[in-house]
DRENVEX-160081 format. One record per residue: residue in three letters; x, y, z of N, C-alpha, C in turn. Coordinates in steps of 0.02 Angstrom, whole numbers, plus 32768, in hexadecimal, padded with zeros to 4 digits. Layout:
N
ALAXYZXYZXYZ;...
! end
This chain:
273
UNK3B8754C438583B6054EB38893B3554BC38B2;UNK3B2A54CD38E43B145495391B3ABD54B5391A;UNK3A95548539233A3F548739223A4154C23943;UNK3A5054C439943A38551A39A73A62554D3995;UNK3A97554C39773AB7557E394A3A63559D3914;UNK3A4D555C38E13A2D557F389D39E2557C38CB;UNK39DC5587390039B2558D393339AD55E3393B;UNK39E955F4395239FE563739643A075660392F;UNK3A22564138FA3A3A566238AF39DB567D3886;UNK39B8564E3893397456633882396156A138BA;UNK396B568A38F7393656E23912396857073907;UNK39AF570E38EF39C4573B38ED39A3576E38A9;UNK399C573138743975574D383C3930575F3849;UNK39045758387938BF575E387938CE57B638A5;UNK38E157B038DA38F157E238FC3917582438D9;UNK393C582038AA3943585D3875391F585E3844;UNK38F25831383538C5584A37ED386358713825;UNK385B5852385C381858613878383E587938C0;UNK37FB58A938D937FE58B7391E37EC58873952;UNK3801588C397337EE584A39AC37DB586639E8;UNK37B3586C3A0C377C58933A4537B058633A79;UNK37D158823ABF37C758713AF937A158333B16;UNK37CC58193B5137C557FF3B7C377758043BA9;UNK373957E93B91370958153BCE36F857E63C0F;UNK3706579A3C0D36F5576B3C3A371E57473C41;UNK372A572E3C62375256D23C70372A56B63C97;UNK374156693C91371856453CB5374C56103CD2;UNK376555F83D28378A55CC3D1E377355A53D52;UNK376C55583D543741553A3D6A376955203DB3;UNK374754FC3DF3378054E63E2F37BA54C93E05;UNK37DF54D13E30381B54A63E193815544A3E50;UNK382354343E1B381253DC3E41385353B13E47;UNK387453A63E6438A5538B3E6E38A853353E59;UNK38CF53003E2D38D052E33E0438AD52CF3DDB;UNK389A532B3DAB386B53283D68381B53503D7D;UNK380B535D3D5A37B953753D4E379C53593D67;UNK376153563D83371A532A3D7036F553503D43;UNK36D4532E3D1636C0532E3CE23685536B3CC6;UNK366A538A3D27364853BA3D03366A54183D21;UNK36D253F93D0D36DD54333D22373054203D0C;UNK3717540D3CAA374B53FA3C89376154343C5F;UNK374C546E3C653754549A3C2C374654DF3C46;UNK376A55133C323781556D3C4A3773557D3BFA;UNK374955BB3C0A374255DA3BC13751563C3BC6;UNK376356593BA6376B56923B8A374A56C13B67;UNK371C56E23B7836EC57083B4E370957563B2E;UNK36F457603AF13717579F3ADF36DB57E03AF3;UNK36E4580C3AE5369D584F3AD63693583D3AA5;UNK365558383A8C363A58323A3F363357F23A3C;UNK362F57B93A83360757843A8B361A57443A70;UNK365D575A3A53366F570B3A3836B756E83A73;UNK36B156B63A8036CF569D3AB836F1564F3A8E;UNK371D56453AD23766560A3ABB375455CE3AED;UNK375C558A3AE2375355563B0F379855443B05;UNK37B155343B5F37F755073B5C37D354C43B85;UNK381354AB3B94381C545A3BCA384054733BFD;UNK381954663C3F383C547E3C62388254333C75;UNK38BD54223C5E38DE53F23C5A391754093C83;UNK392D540E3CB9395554233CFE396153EC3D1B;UNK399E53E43D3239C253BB3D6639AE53D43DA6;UNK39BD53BB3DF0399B53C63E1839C854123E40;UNK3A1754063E2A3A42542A3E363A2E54783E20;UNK3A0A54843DF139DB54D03DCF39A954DA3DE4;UNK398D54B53E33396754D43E54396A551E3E7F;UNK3998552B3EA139A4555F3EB739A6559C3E7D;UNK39CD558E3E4E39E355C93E14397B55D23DF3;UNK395755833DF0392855A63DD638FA55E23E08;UNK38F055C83E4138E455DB3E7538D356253E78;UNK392056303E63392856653E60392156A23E35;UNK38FF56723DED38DC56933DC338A056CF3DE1;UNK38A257113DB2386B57443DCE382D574D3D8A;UNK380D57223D8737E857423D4B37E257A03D3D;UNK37DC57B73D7337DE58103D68382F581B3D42;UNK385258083D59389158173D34387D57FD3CD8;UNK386C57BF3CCE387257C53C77384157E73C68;UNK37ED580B3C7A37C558483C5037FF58743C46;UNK37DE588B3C0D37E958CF3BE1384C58CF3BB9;UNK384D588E3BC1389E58743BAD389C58613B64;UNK38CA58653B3C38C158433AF638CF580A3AED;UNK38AD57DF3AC638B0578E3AD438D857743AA6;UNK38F357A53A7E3946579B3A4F396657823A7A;UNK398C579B3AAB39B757A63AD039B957503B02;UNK396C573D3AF1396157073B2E398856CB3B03;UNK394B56D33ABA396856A63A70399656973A62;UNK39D856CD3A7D3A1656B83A593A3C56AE3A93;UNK3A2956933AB53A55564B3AF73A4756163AF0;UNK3A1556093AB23A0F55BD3AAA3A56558B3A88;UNK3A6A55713AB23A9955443AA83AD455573AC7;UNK3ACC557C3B003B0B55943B2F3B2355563B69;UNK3AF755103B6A3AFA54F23B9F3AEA54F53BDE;UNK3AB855363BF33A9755393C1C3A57551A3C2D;UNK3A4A54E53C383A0554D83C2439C154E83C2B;UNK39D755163C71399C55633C9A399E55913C52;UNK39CE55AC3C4139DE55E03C0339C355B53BC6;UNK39C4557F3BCC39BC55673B7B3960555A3B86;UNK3962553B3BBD38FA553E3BC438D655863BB4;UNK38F855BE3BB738DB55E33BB538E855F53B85;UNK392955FA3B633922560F3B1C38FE55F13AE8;UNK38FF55AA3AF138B555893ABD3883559E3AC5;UNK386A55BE3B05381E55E03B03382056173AE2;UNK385A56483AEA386E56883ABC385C56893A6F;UNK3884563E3A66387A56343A1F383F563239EB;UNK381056053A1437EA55E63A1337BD562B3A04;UNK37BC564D3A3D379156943A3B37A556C23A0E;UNK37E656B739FC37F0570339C037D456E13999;UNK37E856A0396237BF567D393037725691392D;UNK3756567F395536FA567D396636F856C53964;UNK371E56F2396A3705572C3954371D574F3918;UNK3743574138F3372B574838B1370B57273892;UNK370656D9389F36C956B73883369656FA3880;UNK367C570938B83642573838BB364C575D3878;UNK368E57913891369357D23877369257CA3821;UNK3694578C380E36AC578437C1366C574A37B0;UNK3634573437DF361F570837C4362C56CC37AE;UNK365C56D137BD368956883797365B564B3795;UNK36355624375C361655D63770362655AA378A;UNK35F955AD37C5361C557A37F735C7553437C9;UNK35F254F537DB35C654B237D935C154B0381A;UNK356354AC3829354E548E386D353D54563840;UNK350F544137FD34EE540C37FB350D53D037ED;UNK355653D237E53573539337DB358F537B3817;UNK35825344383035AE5305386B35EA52FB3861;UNK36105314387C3650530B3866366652C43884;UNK3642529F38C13639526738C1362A52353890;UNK35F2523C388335C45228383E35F4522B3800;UNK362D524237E43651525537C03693522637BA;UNK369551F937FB36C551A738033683517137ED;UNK364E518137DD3620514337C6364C50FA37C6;UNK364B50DB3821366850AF381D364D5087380C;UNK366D505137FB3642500A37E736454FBC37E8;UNK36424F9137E4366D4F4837E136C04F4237B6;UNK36EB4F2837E4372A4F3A379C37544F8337B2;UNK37374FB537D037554FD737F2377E4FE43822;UNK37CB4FFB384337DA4FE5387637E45044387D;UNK37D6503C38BE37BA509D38DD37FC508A3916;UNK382C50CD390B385650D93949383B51123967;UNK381D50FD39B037FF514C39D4382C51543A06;UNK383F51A639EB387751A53A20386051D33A4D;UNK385E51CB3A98382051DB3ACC37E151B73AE0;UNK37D451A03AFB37A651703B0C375651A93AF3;UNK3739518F3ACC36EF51AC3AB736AE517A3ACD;UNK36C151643B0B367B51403B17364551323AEE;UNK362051803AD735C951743AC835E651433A73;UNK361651443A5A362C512C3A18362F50D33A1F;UNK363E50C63A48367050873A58362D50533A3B;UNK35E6505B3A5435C950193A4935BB502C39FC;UNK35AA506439DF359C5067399E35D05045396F;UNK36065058399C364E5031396136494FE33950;UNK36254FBE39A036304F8C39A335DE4F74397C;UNK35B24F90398335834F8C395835844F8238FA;UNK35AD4FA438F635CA4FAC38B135F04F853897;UNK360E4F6038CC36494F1F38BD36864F4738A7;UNK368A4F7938BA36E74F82389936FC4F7438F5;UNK37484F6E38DE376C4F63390637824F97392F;UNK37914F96395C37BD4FE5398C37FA4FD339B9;UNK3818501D39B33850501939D3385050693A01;UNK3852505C3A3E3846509E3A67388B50A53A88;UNK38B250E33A5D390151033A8538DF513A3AC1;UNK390151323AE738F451613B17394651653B39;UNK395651A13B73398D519E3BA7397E519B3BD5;UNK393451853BF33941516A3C37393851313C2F;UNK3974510F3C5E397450B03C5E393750AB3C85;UNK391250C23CBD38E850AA3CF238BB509B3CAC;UNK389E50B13C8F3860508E3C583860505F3C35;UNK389D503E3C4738A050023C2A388A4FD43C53;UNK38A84FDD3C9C388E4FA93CBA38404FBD3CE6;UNK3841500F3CEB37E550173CEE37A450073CC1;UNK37D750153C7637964FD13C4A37C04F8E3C2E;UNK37BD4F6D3C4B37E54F2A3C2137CA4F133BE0;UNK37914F183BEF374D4F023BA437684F2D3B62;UNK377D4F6D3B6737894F943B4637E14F823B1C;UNK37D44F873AF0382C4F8B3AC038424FB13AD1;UNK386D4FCE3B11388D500B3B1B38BB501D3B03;UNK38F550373AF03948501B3AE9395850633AE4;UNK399E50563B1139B850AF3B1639E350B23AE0;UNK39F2507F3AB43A2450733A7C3A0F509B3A2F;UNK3A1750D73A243A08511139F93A0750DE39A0;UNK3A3050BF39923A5F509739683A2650693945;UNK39EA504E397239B05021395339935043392A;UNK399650943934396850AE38FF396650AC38BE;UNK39BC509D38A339CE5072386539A150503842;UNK3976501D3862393B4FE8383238FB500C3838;UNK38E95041384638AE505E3839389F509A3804;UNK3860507637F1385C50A237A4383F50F637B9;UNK380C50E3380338065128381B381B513A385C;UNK38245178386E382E519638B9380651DC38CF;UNK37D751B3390137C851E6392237F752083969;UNK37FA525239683843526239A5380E528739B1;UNK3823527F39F3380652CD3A36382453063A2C;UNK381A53583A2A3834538B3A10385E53993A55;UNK386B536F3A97388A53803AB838D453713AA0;UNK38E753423A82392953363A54395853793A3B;UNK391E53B43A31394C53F23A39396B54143A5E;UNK393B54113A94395F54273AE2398654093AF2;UNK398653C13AFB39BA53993B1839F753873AF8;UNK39E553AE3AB73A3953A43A9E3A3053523A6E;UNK3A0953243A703A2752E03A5F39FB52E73A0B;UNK39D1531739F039C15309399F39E352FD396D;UNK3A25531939793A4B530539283A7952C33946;UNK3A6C52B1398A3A8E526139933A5752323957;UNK3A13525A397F39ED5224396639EC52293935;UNK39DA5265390639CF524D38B03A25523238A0;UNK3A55522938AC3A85521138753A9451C4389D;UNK3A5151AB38BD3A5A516738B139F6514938A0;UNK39E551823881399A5178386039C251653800;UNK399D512D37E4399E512A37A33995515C3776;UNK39BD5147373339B251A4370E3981519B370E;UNK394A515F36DD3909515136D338D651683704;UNK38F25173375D38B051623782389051AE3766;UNK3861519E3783383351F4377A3839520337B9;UNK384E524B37E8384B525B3839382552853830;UNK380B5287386937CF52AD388937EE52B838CE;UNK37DD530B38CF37ED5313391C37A95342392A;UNK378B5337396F3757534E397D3767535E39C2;UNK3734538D3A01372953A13A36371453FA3A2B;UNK36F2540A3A6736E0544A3A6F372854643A77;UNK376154563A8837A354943A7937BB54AB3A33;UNK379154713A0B379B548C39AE378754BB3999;UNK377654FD39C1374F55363998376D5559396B;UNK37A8554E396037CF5581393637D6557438FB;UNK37F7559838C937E5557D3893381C55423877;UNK381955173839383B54E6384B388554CD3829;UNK389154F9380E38CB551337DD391054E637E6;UNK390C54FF383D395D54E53859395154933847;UNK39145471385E3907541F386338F454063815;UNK38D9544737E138DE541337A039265404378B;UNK394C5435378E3991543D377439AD53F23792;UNK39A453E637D239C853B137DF39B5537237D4;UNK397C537637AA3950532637833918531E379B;UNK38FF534137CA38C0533137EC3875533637B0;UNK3840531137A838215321379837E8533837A5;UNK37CA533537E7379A534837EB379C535B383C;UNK378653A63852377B53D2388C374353DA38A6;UNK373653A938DE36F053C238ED36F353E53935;UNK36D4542B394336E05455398936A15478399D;UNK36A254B839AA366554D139CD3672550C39C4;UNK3649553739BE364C557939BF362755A239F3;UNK362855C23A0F35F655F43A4E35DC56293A24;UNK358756143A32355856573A0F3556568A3A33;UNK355C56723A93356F56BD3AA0358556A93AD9;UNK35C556D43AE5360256C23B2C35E656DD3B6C;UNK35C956EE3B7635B757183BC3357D56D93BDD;UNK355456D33B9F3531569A3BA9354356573BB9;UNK357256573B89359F55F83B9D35B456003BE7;UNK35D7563E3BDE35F8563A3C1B35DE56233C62;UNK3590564A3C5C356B56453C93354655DD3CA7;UNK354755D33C56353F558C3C6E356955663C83;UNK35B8557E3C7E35F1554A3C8835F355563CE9;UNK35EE558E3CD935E5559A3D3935A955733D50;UNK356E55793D3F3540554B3D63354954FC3D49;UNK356F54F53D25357754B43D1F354054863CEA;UNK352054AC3CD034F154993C95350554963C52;UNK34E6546E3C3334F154513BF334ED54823BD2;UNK351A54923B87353054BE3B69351E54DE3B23;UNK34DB54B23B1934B454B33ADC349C54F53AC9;UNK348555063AFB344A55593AF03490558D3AE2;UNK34E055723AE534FD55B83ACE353B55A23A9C;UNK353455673A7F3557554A3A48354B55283A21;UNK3568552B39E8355754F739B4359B54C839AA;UNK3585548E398D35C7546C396D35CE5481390E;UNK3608548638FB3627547738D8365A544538B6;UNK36505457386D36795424384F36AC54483811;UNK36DD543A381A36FA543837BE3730540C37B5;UNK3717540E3774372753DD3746376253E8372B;UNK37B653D5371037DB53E036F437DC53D936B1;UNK379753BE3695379C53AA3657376053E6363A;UNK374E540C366B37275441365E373454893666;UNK3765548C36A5378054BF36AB379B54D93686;UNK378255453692378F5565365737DA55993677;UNK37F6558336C2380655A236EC381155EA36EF;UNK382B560C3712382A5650372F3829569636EE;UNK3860567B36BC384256A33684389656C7369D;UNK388B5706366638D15720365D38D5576B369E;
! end
């Protein structure tokens, strides 16, 4: 079964055991023609009953018109099942939005069931890198880079765009997936789900390494990514969607309507029967 298969195979289970409230907001940001700028990288999904989904907005320039043509009034009052289970159709307009779907049915049974979420653990903090260490980050994580080098472990940064190799030269770039082999840890960007390339990357990560995948599109719960060796999920959850929403439109920082999360695979009690 392929990652957004036991992606889809979970809301299908969440969606017949709990009710799931409607469509009440969307949010979809300009469309920018080769890529985002940075404070109009992400479309989110709010349900009724206040719990909401973060995607990437990750589009070729060719899905400008089709987004365009998106109507936020058309998805209110729609069921966000329906959005959930196109993830992995190869659309990548259809698949951005079904990760926010996802993302939002999850966060609302979190609510509805309480489920313990970890805010107080770093799921950063949780690679305690150190001298002797060699860290494969796959996605460039800037605010990380001098701490690594502070620490004396070594790094290796995979990414797929070639331009960053030669826009940071200083930097170990390498688009070559295959180095991740000599590293005992890996930190991955949770965009690896959208884009299709995570199970390239873990089956050339060591059995030994420990992975960590982190970003605000990790809100869901983390079932599909322990199964496939991952150990540790760090994402975000929305305390309340009408609210996020309103900051993603003005373009403000996202603190006053989220928290981060973490779990642990060596803690997890997952979803239950």
């Amino acid at each position: 079964m392929s990652l957004k298969d036991e992606f889809k195979t979970m809301v299908t289970r969440l969606t017949a055991r709990y009710r799931i409230p409607p469509i009440s907001n969307i949010f979809l940001p300009p469309f920018s023609k080769g890529g985002q700028p940075q404070e109009a990288e992400f479309m989110a999904l709010s349900l009724a009953g206040g719990a909401a989904g973060i995607s990437y907005v990750l589009l070729p320039d060719e899905k400008e018109i089709e987004y365009k043509a998106l109507r936020p009034a058309d998805f209110v009052g729609q069921n966000p099942r329906e959005y959930a289970l196109e993830f992995g159709n190869d659309d990548p307009l259809k698949e951005m939005i079904s990760l926010a779907a996802i993302n939002a049915i999850c966060q609302h049974v979190m609510r509805e069931t309480n489920f313990p979420l970890d805010s107080a653990t770093d799921s950063l903090g949780l690679l305690s890198v150190s001298a002797g260490d060699k860290l494969g980050m796959v996605g460039l994580f800037f605010p990380l880079i001098q701490s690594i080098k502070k620490a004396g472990a070594d790094l290796i940064v995979i990414e797929k765009n070639a331009q960053l190799i030669q826009q940071y030269p200083e930097l170990p770039i390498s688009l070559d997936a295959t180095k991740l082999k000599s590293c005992n840890k890996v930190l991955c960007t949770s965009t690896t789900i959208l884009n299709n390339s995570l199970d390239e990357i873990l089956s050339h990560c060591a059995p030994q390494a420990v992975v960590s995948i982190i970003g605000p599109t990790a809100g869901y719960f983390p079932d599909p990514l322990f199964n496939r060796g991952v150990d540790v999920v760090g994402g975000r959850v929305v305390k309340d969607g009408e609210f996020f929403i309103q900051l993603l439109r003005e373009q403000k920082r996202w603190g006053a309507a989220t928290r981060k999360i973490c779990f642990q695979k060596r803690t997890y009690q997952g979803l239950g029967n």
